[in-house]
DSSP file (Angstrom, degrees, kcal/mol; ACC not computed):
  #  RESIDUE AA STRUCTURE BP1 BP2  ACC     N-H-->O    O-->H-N    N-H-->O    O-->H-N    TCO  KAPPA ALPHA  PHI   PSI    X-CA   Y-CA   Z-CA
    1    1 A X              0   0    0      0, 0.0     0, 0.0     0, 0.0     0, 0.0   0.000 360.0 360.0 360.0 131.4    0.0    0.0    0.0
    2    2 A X        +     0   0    0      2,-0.0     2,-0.1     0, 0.0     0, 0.0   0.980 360.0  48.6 -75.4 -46.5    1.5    3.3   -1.0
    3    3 A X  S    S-     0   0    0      2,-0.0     2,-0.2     4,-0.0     3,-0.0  -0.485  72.8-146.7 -89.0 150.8   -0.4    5.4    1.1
    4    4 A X    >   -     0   0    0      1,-0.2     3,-0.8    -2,-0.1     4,-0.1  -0.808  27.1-122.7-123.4 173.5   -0.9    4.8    4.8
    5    5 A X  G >  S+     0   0    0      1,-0.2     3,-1.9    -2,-0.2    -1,-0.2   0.876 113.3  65.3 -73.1 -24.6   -4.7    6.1    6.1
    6    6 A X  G 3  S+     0   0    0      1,-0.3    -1,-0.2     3,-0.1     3,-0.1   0.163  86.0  76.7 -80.3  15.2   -2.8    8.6    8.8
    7    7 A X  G <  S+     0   0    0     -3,-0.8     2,-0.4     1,-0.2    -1,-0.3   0.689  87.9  73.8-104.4 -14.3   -1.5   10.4    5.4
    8    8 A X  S <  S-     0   0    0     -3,-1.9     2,-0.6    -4,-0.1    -1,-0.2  -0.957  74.5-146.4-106.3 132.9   -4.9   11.9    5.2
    9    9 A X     >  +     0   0    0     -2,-0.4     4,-1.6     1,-0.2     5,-0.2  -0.477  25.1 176.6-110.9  95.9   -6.5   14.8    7.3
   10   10 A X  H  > S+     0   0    0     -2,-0.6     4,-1.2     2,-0.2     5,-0.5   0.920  80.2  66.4 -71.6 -50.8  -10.2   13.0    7.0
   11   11 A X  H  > S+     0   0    0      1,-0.2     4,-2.0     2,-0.2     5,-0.2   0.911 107.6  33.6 -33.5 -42.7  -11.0   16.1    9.4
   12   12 A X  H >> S+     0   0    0      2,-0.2     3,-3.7     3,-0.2     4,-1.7   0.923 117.8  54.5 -75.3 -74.8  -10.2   18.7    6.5
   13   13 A X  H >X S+     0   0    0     -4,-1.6     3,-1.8     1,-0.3     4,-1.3   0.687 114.5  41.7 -37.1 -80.1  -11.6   16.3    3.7
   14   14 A X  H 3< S+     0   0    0     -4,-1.2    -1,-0.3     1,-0.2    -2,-0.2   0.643 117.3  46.1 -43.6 -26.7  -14.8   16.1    5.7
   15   15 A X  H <X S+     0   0    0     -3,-3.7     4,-0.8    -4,-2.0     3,-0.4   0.787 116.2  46.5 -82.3 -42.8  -15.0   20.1    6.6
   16   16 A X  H <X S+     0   0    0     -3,-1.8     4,-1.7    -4,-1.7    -2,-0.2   0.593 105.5  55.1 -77.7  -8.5  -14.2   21.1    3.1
   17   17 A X  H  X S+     0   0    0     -4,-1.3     4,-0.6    -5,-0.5     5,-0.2   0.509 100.7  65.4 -96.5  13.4  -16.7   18.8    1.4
   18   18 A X  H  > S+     0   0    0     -3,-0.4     4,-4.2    -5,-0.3     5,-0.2   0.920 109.1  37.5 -90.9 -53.3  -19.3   20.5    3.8
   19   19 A X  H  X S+     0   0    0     -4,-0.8     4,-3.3     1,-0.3    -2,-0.2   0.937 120.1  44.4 -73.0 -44.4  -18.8   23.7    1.9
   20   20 A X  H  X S+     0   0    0     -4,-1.7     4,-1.4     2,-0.2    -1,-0.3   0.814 108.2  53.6 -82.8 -13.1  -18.3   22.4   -1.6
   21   21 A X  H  X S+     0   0    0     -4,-0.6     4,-2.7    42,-0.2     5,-0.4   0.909 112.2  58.8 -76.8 -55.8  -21.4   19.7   -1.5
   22   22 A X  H  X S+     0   0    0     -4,-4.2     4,-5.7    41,-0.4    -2,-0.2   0.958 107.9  45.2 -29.8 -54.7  -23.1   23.5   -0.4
   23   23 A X  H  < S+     0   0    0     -4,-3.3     4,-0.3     1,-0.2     5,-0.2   0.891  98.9  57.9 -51.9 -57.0  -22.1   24.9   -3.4
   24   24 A X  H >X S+     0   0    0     -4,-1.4     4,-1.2     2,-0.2     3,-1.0   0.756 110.5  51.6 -53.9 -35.9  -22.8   22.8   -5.7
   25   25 A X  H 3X S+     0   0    0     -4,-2.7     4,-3.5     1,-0.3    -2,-0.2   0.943 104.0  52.5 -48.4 -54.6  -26.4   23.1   -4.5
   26   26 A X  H 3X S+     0   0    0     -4,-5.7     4,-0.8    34,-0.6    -1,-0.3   0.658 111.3  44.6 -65.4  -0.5  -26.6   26.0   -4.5
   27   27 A X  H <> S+     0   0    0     -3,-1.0     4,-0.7    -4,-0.3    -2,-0.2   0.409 114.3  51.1-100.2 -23.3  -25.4   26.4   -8.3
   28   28 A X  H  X S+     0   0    0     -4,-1.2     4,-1.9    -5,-0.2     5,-0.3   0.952 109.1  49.1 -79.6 -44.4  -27.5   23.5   -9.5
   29   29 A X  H  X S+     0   0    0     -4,-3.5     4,-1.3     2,-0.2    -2,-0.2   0.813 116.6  45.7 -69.8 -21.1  -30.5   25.1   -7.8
   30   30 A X  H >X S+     0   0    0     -4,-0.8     4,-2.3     2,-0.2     3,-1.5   0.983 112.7  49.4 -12.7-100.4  -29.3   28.2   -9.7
   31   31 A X  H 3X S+     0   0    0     -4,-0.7     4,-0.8     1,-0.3     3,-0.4   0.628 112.2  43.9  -9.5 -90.0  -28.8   26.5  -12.8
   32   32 A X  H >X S+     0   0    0     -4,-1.9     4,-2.8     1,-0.3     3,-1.1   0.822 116.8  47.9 -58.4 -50.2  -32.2   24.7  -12.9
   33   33 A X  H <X S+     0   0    0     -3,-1.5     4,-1.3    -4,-1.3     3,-0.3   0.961 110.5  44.9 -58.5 -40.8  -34.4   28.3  -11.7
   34   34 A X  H 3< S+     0   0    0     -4,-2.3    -1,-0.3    -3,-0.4    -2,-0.2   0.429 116.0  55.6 -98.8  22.1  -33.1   30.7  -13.8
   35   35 A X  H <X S+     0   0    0     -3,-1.1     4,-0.7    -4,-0.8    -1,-0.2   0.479 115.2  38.5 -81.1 -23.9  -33.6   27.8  -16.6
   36   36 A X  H  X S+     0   0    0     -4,-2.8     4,-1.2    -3,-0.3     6,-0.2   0.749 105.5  59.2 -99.0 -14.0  -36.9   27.4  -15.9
   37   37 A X  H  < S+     0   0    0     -4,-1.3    -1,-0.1    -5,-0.2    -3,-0.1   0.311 107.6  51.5-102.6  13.2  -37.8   30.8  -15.3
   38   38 A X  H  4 S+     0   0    0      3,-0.1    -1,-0.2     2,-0.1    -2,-0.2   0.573 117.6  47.0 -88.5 -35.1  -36.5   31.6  -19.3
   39   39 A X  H  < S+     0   0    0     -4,-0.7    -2,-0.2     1,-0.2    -3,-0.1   0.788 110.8  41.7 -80.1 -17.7  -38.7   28.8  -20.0
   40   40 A X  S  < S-     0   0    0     -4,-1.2    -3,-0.2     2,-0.1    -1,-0.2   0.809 104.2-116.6 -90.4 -45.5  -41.9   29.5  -18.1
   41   41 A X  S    S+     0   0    0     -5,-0.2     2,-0.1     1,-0.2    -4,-0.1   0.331  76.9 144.6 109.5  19.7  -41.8   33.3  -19.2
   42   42 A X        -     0   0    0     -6,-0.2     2,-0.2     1,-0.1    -1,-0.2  -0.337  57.3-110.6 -75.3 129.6  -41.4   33.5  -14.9
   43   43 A X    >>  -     0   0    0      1,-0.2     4,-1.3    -2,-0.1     3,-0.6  -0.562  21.6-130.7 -53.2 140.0  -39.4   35.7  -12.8
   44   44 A X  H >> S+     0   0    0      1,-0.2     3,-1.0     2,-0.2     4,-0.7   0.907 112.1  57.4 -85.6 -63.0  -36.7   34.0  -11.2
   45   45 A X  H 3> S+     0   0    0      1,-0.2     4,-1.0     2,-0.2    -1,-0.2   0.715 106.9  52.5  -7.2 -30.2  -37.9   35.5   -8.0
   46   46 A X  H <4 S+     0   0    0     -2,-0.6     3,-0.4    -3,-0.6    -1,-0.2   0.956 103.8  51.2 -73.7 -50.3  -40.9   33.8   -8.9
   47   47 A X  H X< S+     0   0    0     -4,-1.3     3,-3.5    -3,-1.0    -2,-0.2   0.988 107.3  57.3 -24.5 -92.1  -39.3   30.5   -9.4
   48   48 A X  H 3< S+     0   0    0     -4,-0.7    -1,-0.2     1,-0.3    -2,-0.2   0.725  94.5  64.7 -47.9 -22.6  -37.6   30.8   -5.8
   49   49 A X  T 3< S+     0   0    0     -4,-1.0    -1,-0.3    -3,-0.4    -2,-0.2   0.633  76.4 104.4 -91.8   1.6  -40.8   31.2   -3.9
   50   50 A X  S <> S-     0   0    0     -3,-3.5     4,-0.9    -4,-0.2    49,-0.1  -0.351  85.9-116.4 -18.7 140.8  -41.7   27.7   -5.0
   51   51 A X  H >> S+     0   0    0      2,-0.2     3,-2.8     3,-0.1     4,-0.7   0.912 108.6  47.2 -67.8 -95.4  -41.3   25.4   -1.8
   52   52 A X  H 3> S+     0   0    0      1,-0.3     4,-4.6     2,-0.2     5,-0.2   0.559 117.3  43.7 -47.5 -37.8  -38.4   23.0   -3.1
   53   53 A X  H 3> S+     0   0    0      2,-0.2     4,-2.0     1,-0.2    -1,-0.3   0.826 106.6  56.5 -69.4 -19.0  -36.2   25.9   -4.5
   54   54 A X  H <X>S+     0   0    0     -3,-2.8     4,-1.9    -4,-0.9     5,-0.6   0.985 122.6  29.4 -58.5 -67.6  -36.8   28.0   -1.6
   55   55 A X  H  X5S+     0   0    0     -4,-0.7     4,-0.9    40,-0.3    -2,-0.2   0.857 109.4  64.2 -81.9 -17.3  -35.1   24.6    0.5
   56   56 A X  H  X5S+     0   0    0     -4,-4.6     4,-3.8    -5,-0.3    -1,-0.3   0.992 110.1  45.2 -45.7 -65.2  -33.1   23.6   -2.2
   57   57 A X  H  <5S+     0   0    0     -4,-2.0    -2,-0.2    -5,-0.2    -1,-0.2   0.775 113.5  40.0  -2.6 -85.8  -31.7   27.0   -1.2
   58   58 A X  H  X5S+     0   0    0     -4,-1.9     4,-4.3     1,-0.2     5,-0.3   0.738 111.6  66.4 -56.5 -39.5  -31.4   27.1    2.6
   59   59 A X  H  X<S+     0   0    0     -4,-0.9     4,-2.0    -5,-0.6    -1,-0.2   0.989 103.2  36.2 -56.5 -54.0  -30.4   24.0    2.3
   60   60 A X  H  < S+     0   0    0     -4,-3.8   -34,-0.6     1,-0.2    -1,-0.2   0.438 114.9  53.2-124.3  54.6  -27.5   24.6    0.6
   61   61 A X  H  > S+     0   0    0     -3,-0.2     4,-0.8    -5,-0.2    -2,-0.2   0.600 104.7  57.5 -60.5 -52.2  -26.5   27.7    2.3
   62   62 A X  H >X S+     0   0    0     -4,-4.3     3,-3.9     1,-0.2     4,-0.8   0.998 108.0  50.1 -60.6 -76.8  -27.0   25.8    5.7
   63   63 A X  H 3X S+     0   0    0     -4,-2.0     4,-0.7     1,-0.4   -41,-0.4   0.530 115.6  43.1 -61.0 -14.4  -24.2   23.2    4.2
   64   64 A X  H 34 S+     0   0    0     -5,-0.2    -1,-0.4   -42,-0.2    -2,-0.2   0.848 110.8  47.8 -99.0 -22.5  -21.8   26.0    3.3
   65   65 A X  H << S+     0   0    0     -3,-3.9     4,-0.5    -4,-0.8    -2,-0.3   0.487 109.3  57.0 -94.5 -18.2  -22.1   28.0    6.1
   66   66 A X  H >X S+     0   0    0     -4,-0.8     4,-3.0     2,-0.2     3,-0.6   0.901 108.5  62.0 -44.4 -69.8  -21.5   24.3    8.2
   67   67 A X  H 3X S+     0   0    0     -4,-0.7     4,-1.0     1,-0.3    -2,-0.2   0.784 101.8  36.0 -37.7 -46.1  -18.5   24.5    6.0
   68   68 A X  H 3> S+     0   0    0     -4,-0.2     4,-0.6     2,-0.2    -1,-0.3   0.771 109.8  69.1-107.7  -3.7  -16.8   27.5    7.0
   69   69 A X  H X4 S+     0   0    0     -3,-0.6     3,-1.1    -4,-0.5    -2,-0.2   0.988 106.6  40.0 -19.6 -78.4  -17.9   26.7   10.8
   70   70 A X  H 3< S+     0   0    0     -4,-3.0    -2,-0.2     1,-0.2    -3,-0.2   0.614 122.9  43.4 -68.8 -31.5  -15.6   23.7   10.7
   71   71 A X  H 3< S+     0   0    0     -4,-1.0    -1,-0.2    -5,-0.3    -2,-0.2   0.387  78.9 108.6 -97.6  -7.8  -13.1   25.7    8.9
   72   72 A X    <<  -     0   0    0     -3,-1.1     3,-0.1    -4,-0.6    -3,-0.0  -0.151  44.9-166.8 -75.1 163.6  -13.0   29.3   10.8
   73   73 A X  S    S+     0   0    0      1,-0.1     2,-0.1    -2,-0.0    -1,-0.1   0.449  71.1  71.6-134.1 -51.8   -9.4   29.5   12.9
   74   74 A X  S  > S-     0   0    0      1,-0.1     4,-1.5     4,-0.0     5,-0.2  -0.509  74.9-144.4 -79.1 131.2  -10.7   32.9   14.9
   75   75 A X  H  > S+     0   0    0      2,-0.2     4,-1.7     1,-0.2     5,-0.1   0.712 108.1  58.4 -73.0  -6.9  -13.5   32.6   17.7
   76   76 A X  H  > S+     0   0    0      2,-0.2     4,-2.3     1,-0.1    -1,-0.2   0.860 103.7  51.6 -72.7 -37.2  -14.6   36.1   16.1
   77   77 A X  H  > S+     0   0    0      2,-0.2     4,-0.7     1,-0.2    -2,-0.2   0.757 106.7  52.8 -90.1 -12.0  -14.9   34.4   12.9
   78   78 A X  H  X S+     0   0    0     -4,-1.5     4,-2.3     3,-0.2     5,-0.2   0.915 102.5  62.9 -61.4 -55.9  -17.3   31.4   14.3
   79   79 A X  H  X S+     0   0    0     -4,-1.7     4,-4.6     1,-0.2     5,-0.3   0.945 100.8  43.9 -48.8 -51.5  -19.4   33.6   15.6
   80   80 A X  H  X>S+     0   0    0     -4,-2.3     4,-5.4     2,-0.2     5,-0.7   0.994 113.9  47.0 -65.8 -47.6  -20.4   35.1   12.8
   81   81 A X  H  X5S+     0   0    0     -4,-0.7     4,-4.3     1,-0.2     5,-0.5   0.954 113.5  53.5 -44.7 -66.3  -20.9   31.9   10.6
   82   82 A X  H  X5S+     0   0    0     -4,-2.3     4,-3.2     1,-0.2    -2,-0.2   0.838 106.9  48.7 -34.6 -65.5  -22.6   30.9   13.5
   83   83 A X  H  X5S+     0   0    0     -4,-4.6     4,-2.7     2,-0.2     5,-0.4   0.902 118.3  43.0   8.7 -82.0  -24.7   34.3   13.2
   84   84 A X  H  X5S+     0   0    0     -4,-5.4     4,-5.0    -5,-0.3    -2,-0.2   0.927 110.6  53.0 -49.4 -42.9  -25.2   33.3    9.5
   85   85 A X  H  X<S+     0   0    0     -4,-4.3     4,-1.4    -5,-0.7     5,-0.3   0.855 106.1  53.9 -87.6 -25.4  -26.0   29.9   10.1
   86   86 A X  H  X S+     0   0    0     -4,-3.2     4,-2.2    -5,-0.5     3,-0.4   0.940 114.7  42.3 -32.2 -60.0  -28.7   30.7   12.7
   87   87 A X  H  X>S+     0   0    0     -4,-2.7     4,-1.8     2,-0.2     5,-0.5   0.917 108.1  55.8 -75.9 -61.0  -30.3   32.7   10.4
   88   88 A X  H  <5S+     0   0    0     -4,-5.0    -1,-0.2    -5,-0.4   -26,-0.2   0.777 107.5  50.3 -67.0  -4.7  -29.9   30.6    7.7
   89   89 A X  H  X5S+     0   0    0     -4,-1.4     4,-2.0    -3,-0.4     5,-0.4   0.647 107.7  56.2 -64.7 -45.8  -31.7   27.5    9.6
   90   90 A X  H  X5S+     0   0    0     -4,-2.2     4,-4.0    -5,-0.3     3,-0.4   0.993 103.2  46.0 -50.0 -62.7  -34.4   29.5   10.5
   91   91 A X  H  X5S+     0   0    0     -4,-1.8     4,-0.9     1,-0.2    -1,-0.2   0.740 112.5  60.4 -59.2 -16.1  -35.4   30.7    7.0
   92   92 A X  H  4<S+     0   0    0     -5,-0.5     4,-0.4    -3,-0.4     3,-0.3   0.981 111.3  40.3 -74.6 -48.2  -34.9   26.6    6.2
   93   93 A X  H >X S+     0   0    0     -4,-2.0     3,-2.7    -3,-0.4     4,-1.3   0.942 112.6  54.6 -56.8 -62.1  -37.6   26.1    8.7
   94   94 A X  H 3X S+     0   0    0     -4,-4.0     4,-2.2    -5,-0.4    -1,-0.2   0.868 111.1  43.0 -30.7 -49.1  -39.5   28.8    7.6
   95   95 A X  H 3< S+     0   0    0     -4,-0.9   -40,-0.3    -3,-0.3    -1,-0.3   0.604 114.9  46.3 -89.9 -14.2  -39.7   27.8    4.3
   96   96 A X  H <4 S+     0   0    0     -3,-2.7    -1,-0.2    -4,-0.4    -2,-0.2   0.318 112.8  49.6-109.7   7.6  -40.3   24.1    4.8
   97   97 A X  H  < S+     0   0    0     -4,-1.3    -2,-0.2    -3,-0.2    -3,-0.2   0.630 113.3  50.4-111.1 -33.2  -43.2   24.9    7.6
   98   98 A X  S  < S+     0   0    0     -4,-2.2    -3,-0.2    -5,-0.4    -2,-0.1   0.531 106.8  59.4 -92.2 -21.1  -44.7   27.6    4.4
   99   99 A X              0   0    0      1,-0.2    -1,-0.2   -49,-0.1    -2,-0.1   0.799 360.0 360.0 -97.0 -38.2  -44.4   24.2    1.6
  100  100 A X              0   0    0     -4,-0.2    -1,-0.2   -49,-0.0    -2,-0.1   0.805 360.0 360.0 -73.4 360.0  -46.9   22.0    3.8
């Protein structure tokens, strides 16, 4: 075996994939609104107050903001992700409590 497992910081892998699995949500759910809202003749505002893009959203907001949690060095700079990420669970709630 070339590689031994203790040659890889799982901690980082796992802390950075927080932020980039975030991302990519959010860019697909990009992707997909303002593609549908050329198709529909739709605002994409309009499009985002749909329930699933709204938590497609939050969702991966939540997961980026997770991201730089796990990744922040300064307790000034947790807080504020923390901040963010407050806020951005709430409006997830919000928004999946507004879809039923």
């Amino acid at each position: 075996m070339l590689y031994f497992f203790a040659v890889i910081d799982w901690r980082s892998v796992w802390t950075n994939g927080l932020w980039i699995l975030g991302t990519a949500v959010l860019l697909g759910t990009f992707s997909y609104a303002y593609w549908l809202s050329r198709t529909s003749l739709q605002s994409i505002g309009e499009v985002y107050q749909k329930p699933p893009y709204a938590q497609l959203f939050w969702s991966g907001f939540l997961l980026v903001l997770l991201g730089l949690i796990f990744t922040s060095s300064r307790w000034w700079e947790t807080a504020v992700w923390l901040l963010f990420t407050g806020w951005a669970f709430f409006n997830l709630i919000a928004s999946l409590r507004s879809a039923k």
